[in-house]
MARVEX-681581 format. One line per field, with one value per residue (C-alpha): residue in one letter; residue number from 1; x, y, z. Coordinates in Angstrom, 1 decimal, padded with zeros to 4 digits, m for minus. Example, Ala and Ser with C-alpha at 12.3 -4.5 7.8 and 13.67 -1.06 7.14 Angstrom:
// residues 2
type: (a	s)
seq: (1	2)
x: (012.3	013.7)
y: (m004.5	m001.1)
z: (007.8	007.1)
***
This chain:
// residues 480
type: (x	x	x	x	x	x	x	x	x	x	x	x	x	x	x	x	x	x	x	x	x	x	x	x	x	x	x	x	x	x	x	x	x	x	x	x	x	x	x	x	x	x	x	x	x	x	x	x	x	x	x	x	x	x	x	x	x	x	x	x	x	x	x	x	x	x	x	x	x	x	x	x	x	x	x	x	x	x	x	x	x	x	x	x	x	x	x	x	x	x	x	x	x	x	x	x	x	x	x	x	x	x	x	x	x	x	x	x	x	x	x	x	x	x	x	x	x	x	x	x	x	x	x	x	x	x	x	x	x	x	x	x	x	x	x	x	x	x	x	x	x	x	x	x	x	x	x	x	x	x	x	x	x	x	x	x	x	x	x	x	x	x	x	x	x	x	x	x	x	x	x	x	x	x	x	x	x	x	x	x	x	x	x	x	x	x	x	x	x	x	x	x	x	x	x	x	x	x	x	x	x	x	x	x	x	x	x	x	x	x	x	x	x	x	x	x	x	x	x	x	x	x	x	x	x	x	x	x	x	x	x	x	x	x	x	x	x	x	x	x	x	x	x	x	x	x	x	x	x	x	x	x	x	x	x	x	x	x	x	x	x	x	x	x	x	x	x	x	x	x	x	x	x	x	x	x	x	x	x	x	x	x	x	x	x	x	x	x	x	x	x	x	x	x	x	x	x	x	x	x	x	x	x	x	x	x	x	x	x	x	x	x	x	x	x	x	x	x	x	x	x	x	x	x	x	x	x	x	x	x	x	x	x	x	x	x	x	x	x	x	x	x	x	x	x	x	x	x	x	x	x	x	x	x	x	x	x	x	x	x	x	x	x	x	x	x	x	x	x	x	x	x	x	x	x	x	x	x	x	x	x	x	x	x	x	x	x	x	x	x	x	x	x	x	x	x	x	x	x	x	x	x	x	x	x	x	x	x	x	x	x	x	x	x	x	x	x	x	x	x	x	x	x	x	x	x	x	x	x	x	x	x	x	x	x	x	x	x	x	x	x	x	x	x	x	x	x	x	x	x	x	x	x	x	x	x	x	x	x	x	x	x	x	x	x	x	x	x	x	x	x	x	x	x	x	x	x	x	x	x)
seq: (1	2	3	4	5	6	7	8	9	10	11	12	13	14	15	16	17	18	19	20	21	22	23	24	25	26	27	28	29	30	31	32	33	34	35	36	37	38	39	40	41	42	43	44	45	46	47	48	49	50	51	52	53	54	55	56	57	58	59	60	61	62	63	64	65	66	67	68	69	70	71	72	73	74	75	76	77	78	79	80	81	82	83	84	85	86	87	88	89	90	91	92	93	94	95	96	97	98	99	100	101	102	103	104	105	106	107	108	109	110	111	112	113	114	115	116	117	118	119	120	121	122	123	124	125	126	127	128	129	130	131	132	133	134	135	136	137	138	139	140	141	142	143	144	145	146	147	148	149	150	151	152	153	154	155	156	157	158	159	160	161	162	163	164	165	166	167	168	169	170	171	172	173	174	175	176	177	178	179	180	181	182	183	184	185	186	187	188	189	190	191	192	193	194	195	196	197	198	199	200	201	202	203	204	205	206	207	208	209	210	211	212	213	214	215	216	217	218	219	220	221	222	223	224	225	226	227	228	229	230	231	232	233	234	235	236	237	238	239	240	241	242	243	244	245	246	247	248	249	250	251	252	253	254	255	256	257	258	259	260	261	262	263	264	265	266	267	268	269	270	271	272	273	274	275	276	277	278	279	280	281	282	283	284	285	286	287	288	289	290	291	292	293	294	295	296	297	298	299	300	301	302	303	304	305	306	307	308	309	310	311	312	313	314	315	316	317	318	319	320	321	322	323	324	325	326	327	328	329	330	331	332	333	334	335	336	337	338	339	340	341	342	343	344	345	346	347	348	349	350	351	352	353	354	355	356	357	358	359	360	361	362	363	364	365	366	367	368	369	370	371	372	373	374	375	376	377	378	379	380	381	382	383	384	385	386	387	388	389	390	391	392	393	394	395	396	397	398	399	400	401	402	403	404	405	406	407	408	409	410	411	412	413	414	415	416	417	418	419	420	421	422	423	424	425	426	427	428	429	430	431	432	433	434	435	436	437	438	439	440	441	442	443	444	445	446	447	448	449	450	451	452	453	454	455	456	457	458	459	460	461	462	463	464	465	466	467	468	469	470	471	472	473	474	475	476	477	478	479	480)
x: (106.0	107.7	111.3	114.4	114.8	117.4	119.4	119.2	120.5	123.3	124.3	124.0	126.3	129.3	128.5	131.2	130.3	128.9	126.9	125.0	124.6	122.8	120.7	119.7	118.9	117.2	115.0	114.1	112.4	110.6	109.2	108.8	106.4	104.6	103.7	104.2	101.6	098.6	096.4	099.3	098.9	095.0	095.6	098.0	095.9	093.1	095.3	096.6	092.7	091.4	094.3	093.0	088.8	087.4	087.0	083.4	083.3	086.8	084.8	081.9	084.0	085.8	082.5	081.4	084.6	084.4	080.8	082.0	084.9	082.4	080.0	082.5	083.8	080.2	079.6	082.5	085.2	084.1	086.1	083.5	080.7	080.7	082.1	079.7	076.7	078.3	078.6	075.1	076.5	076.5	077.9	073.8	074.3	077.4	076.5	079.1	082.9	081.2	079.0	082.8	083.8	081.0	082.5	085.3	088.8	090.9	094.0	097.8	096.9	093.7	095.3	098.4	095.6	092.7	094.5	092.6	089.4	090.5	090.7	087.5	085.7	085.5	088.6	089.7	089.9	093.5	096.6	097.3	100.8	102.6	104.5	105.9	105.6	109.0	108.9	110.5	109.1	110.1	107.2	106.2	103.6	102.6	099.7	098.1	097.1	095.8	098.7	096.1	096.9	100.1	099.8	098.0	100.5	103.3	101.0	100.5	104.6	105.2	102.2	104.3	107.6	105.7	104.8	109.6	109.4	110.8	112.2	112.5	115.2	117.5	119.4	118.1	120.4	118.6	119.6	117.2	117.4	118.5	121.9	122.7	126.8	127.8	128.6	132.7	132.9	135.7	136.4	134.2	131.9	129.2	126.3	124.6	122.6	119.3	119.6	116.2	114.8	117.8	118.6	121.4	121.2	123.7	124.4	123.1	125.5	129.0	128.4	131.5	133.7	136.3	134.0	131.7	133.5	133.4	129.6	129.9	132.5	129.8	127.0	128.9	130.6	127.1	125.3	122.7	119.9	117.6	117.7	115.0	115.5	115.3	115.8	118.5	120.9	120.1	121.1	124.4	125.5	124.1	125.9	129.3	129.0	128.7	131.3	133.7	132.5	130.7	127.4	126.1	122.8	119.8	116.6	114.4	115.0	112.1	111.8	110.0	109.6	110.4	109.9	111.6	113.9	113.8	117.7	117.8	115.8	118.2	120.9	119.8	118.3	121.8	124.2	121.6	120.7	116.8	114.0	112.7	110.0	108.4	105.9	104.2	103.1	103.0	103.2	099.6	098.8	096.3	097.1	099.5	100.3	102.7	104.1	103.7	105.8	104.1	105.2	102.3	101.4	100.5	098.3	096.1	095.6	091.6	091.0	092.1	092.1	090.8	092.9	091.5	093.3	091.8	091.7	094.4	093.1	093.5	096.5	098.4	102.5	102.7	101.6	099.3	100.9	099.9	096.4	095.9	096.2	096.5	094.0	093.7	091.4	092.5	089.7	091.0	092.4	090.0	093.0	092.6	090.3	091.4	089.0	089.8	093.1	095.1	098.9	100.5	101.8	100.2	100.1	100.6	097.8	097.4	095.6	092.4	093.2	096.9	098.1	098.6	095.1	095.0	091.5	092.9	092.6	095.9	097.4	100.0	104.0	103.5	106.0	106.6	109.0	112.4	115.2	119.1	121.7	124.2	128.0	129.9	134.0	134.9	133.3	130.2	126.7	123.3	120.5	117.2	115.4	117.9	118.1	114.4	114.9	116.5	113.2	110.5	110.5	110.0	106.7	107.5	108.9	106.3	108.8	112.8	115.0	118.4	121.5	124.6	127.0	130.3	131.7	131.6	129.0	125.1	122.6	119.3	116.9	113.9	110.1	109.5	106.0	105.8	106.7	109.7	112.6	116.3	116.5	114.6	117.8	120.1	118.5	117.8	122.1	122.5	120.2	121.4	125.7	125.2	124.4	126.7	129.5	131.6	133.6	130.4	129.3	125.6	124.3	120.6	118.9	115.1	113.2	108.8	109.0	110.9	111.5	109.9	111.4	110.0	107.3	106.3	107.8	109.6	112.9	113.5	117.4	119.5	123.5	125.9	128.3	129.9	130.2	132.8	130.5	128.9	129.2	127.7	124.7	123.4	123.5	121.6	118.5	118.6	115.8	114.0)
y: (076.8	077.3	078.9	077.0	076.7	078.5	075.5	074.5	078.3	077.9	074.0	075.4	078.6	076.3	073.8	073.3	074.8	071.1	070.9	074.2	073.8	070.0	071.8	074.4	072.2	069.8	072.7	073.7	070.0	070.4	073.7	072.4	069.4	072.1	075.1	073.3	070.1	069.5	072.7	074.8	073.5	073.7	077.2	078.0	076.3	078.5	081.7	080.6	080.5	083.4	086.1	086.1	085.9	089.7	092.2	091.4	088.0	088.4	091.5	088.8	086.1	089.0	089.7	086.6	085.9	089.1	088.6	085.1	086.8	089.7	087.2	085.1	088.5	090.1	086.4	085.3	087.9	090.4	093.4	093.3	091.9	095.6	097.8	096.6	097.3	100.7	101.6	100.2	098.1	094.1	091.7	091.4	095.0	094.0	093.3	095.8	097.1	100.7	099.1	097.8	101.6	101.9	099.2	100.7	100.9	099.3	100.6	099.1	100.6	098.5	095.5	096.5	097.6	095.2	092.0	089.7	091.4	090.4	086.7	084.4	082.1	079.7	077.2	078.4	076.0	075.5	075.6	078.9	080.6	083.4	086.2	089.7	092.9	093.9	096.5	099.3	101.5	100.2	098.6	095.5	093.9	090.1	088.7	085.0	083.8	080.5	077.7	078.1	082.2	081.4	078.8	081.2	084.2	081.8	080.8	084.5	085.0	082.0	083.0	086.8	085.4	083.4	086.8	087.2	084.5	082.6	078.9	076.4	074.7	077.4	078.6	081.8	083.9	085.3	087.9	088.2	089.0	085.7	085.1	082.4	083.1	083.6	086.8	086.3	084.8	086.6	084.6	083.5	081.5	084.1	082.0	078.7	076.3	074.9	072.4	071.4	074.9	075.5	078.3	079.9	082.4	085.3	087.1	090.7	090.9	090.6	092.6	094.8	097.1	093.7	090.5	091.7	091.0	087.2	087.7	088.7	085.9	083.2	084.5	083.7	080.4	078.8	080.8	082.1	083.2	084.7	087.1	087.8	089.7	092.7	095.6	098.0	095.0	093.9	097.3	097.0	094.4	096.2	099.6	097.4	096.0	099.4	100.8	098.3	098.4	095.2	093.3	089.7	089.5	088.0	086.7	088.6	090.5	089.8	092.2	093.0	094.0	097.7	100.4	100.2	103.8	105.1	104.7	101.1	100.6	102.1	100.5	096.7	096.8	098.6	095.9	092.5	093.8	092.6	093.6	094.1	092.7	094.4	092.6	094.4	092.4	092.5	090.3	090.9	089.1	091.9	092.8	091.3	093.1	092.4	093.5	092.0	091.7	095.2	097.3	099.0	099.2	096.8	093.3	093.0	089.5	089.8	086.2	087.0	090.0	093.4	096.2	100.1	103.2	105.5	109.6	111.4	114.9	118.5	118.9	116.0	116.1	113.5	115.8	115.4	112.0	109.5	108.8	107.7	105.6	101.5	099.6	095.9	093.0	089.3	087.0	084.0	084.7	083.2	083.2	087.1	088.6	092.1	094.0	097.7	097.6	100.5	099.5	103.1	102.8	105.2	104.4	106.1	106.1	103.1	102.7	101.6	098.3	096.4	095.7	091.9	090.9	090.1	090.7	091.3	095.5	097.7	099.9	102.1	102.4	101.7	104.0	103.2	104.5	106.0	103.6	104.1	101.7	101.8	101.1	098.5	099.3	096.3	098.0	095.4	097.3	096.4	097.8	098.9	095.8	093.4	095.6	095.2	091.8	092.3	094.3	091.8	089.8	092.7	094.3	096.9	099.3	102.2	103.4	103.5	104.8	103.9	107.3	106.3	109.4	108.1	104.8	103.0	104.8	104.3	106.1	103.4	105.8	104.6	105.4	103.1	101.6	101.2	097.1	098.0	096.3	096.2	092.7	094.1	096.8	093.7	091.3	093.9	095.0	091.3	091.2	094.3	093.7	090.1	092.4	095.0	093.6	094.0	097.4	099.5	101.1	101.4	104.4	103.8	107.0	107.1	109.9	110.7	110.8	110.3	113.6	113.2	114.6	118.1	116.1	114.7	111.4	108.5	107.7	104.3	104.3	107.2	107.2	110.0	107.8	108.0	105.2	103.7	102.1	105.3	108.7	111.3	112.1	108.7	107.6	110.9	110.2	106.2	106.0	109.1)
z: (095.4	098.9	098.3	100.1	103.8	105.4	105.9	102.3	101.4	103.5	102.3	098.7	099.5	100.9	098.1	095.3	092.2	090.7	093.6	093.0	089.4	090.3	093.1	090.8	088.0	090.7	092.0	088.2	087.9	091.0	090.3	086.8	088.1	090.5	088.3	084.4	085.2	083.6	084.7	083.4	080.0	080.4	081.1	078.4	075.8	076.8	076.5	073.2	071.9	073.5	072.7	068.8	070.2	068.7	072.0	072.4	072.8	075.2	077.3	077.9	079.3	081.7	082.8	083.5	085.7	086.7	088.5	089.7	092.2	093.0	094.6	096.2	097.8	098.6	100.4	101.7	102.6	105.2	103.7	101.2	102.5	105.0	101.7	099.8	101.5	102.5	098.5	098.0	095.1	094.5	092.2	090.3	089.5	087.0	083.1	081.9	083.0	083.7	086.3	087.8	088.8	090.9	093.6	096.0	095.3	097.8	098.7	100.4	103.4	103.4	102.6	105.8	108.3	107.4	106.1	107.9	107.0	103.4	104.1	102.9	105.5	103.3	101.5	098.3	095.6	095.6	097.9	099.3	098.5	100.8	099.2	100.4	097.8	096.6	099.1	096.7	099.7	101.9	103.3	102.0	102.5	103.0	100.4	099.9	096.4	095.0	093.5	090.8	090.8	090.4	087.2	085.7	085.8	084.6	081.5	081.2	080.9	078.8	076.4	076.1	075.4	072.2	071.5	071.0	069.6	072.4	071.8	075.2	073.3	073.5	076.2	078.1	080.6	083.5	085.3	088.0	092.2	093.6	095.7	093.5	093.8	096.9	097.5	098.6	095.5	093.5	090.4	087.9	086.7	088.2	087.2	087.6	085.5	085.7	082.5	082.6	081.8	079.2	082.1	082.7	086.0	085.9	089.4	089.4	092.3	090.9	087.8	087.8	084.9	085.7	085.5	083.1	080.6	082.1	081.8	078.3	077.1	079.0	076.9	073.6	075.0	076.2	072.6	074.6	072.3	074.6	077.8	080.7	083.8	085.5	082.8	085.3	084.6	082.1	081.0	083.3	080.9	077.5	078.5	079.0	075.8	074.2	075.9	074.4	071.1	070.8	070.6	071.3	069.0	070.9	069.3	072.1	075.6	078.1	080.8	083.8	087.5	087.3	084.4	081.0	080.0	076.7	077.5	079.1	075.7	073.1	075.2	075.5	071.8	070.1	072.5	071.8	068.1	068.7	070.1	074.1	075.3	078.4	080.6	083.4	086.9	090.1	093.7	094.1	090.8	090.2	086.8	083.6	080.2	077.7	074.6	071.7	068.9	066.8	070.5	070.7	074.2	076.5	076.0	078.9	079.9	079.7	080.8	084.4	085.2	084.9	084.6	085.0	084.1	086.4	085.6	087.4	088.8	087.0	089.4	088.5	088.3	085.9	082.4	079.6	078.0	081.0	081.1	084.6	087.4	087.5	089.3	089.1	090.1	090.1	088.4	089.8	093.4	095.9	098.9	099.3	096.5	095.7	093.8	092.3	094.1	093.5	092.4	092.5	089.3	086.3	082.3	079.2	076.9	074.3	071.3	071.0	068.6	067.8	064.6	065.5	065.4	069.3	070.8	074.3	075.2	075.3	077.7	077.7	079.3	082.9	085.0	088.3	091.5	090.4	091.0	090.6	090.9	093.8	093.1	096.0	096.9	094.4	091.4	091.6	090.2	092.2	090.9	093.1	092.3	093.8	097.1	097.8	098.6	102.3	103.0	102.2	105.6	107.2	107.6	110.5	108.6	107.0	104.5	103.7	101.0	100.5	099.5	098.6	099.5	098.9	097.5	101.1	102.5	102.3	104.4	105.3	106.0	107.6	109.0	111.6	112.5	116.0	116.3	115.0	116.9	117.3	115.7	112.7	112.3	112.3	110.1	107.3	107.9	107.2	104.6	102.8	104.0	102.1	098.4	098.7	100.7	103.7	102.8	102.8	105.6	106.5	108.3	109.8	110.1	111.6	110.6	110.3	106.9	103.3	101.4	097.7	094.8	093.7	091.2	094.2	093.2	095.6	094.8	096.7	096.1	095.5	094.3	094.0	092.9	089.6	087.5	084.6	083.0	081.9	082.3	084.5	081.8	081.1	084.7	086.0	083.3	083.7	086.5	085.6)
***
């Protein structure tokens, strides 16, 4: 589903309050009706079958589908067609998921240099969907998937919140990367409501030591029993909580988009008295895995895609307890098949069976990029994951990293492609000015290339800044 013109963002952000919470709740329905119709709940059905099928009879149908997108790519998207042949390999040659690691990995420098080359010639069988990566690096990059790659990754999440437990009737708070408060907004309420989902969308941009405590007197007044969003503000709100000596018991926490901390863990599972539930995707649609209630690693959801852990080398930084590299491939994306695409994210290792009874195979913790969370003049928190949205529409840029050195002032340091413009400098100031607000001071530096961290890691945001809502300790280990 197509996100909201310009001029419907602006009409919503001088909107009364009413109005917003009506065009909120209005765009739930409509995004209800487009991803929630009748092949949704085909889907879903299917996925609530199939997790309890034995691993056999689940590998066979991954196969099968798995053969099925091989020979649409050998036959219909040049990438493959030419990387094929090169390799010597073709879809015929699959029957089991070794025969798999014999095709070519495809990297995110193939899909930025050879896009088109990754387009079919032929229709796919559904509508076809734009979307950037999150662009933690900086550089994200623009992908197409199916409506129907789409429905499926929703019946993927809604199947992994039964997994909490999780009850539509009740209400859920969200706290995800959307402006929906506008930003000059000083006084609360610092959410909105979209009734029809039983929603209740928190801003991850006004979350303060002062109106977090409006936050946490919302949660209690509207008896939110449920919580989803992304889990560095979630744990904003968790480490308030405990700070001030109090809880608000949850029935489940659902998170995703970026890694879960053993301390954003502790933290969101002491303050909400229940359980997380972690669920690992991407933009690319490439690979899903959830936790399930016995938190034993990582369901894979088999019926769409396959997920490889690939072997790190001898000389690898990242120590005997990961056991490799992620590499996904979509089942069910016929807009821009990727096949063996390497995510840049590694995993722990997982057991071979779960305790639940679910056929579907297990990975471990996925840890991705380091993240911290920068702290704006008015005490407001924003965490890494709401800062990568002024970088999506911007695809010039090969790499950037955000350093906060002082309370008011944030070095944007950047490694420019060679498109890159002047009016791509101003739109992501605009972008970036509209989170963190008018009083901080944004320093664009250009250089050839973004210093890692001595394991050889990317930190996409950095922040010296203390904080009051925890001390020096915590906030040093919270994206590590």
């Amino acid at each position: 589903m197509a996100m909201p013109s310009l001029k419907l963002k602006t009409f919503y952000e001088r909107s009364p309050i009413a109005v917003q919470n009506l065009m909120s709740s209005v765009f739930g329905v409509i995004k209800r009706l487009d991803e929630r119709g009748p092949l949704f709940r085909k889907i879903f059905r299917e996925l609530e079958e199939t997790q309890w099928w034995d691993r056999e009879r689940l590998r066979a149908l991954q196969i099968e589908r798995l053969r099925n997108i091989l020979r649409f790519a050998q036959e219909h998207v040049p990438f493959y067609g030419k990387s094929f042949a090169e390799y010597g390999v073709s879809w015929r040659q699959v029957s089991s998921m070794e025969d798999v690691r014999k095709f070519p990995m495809v990297t995110k420098e193939d899909l930025r240099s050879r896009r088109q080359e990754l387009i079919p010639d032929v229709a796919p069988d559904s509508r076809v969907l734009r979307m950037s990566t999150s662009g933690t690096t900086g550089s994200p990059i623009e992908v197409l998937f199916t409506h129907r790659t789409l429905v499926a990754e929703r019946a993927w999440v809604v199947r992994h919140r039964t997994w909490g437990g999780y009850d539509p009737r009740k209400w859920r708070g969200t706290f995800g990367g959307y402006r929906i408060v506008p930003i000059q907004q000083n006084e609360p309420p610092f959410w909105r409501f979209n009734v029809p989902w039983r929603q209740i969308h928190f801003s991850t941009l006004h979350m303060s030591a002062r109106n977090l405590r409006f936050y946490a007197e919302a949660l209690r007044r509207y008896r939110v029993e449920y919580l989803d969003g992304y889990p560095s503000t979630l744990y904003l709100m968790a480490r308030y909580l405990l700070n001030n000596g109090q809880t608000i018991p949850m029935r489940a926490v659902f998170t995703g988009s970026e890694p879960v901390t053993e301390v954003y863990r502790e933290a969101m599972e002491k303050a909400f008295a229940c359980k997380v539930f972690d669920f690992y995707s991407m933009t690319e649609k490439v690979a899903g895995a959830g936790e399930c209630e016995q938190h034993n690693g990582y369901h894979v959801c088999m019926e769409h895609v396959v997920v490889e852990v690939a072997p790190l080398g001898p000389e690898s930084e990242y120590g005997k307890d990961i056991a490799g590299e992620v590499v996904g491939t979509s089942l069910v994306n016929t807009a821009m098949p990727l096949i063996r695409y390497r995510l840049g994210d590694v995993a722990a290792a997982a057991p071979a069976a779960c305790a639940c009874g679910r056929g579907l195979e297990l990975i471990g913790q996925v840890t991705s990029r380091l993240r911290d969370i920068i702290v704006c003049p008015d005490g407001r928190h924003v965490s890494a994951c709401s800062l990568t949205h002024p970088f999506k529409p911007i695809h010039s840029i090969e790499e950037s990293q955000l350093i906060q050195e002082t309370l008011t002032d944030v070095i944007v340091r950047i490694v420019r492609r060679p498109n890159y413009t002047k009016a791509d400098e101003r739109r992501l100031e605009e972008g970036l000015r509209e989170r963190l607000g008018p009083d901080v001071r944004l320093h664009f530096e250009y250089v050839e290339k973004i210093p890692r961290t001595a394991t050889g890691k990317f930190a996409a945001v950095i922040s010296k800044v203390s904080t009051e809502l925890w001390g020096p300790s915590e906030h040093s280990t919270a994206g590590q």
